[in-house]
C-alpha positions as CSV (number, residue, x, y, z in Angstrom):
1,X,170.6,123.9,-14.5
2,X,173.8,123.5,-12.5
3,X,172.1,120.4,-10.6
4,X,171.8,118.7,-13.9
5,X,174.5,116.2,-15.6
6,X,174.7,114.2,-18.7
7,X,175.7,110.5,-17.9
8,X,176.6,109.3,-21.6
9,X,176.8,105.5,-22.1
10,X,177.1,105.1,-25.8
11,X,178.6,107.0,-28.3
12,X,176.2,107.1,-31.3
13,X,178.7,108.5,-34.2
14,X,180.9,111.3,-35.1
15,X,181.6,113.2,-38.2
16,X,182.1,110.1,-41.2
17,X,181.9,107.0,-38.1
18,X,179.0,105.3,-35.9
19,X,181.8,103.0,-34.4
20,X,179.2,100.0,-34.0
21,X,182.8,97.7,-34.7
22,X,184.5,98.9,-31.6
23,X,183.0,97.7,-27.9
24,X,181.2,99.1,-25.0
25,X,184.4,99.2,-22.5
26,X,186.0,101.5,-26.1
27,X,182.0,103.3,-25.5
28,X,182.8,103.8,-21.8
29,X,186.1,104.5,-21.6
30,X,186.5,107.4,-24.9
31,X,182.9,108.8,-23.0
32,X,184.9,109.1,-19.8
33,X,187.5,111.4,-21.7
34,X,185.5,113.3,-23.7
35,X,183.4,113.7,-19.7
36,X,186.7,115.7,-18.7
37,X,186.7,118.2,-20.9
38,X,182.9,119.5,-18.7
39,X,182.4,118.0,-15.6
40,X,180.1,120.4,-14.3
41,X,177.8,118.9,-17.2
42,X,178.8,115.6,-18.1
43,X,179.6,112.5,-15.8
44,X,181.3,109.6,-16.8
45,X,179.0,106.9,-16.0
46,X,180.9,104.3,-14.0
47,X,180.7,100.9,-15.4
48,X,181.7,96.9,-14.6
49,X,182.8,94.3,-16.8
50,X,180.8,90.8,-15.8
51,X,182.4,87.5,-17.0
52,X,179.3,85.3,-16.7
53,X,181.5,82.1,-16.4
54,X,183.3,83.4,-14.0
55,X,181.0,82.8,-10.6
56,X,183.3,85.5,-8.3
57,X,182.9,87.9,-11.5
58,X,179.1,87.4,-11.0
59,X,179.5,87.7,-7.2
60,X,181.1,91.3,-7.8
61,X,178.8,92.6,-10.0
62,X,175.9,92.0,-7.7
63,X,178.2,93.4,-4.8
64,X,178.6,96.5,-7.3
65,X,174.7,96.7,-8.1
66,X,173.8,96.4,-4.6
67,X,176.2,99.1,-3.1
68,X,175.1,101.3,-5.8
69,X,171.3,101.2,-5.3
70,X,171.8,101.0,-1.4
71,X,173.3,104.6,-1.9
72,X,171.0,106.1,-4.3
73,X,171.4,105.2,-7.6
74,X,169.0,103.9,-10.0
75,X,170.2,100.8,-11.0
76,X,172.2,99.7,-14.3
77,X,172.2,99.0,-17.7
78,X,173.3,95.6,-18.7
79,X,174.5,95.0,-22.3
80,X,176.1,92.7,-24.2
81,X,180.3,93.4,-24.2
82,X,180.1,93.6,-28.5
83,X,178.3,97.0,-29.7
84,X,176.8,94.7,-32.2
85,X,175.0,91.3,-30.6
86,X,174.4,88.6,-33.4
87,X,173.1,85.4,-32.8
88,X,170.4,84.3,-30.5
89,X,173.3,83.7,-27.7
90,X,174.0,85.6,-24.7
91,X,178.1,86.7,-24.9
92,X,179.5,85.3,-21.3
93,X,180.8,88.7,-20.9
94,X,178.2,91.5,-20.2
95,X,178.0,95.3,-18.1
C-alpha cells in the first residue's frame, strides 16, 4: 500500500456544504492543502489554468500536456473553470 496515492481533483462536500458555487482553481488549490496534511497518501494533483482566447495560453497548455505524458503520466482532465457549466457554451477559460 505505500506505492499507492490519492490524487483528489474535486472536492465533493463537507459537513453542511457541497461548494458547487466556488471554482475548480478554489477545488485545486484547498485539495492541495488538505494533500499536506499526508503526503505519503495523498498528492496534490498539479493543474493549469487555459485561457482559450489567449493563443500563447493554448500554446502552454499543450507544452504542459506534452511534457507530462512524454514523462509518464496519463494525461489530463479538462473542465470547465466554473464547478457549475450552464449554457450550451464553452467558458474561454478551461484546465
Amino acid at each position: 500500500m505505500n506505492d499507492y496515492k490519492l490524487a483528489p481533483f474535486h472536492l465533493l462536500a463537507t459537513e453542511g456544504s457541497t461548494y458547487v458555487e466556488r471554482d475548480h482553481v478554489w477545488h485545486m488549490e484547498t485539495l492541495a492543502r488538505i494533500c499536506r496534511h499526508d503526503e505519503k497518501l495523498l498528492l496534490a494533483t498539479p493543474y493549469r489554468v487555459v485561457d482559450l482566447t489567449d493563443e500563447s495560453s493554448q500554446e502552454e497548455g499543450i507544452r504542459w500536456w506534452t511534457d507530462l505524458t512524454a514523462g509518464g503520466g496519463e494525461g489530463m482532465v479538462v473542465k470547465p473553470f466554473d464547478f457549475v457549466a450552464v449554457g450550451g457554451r464553452v467558458s474561454s477559460s478551461l484546465r
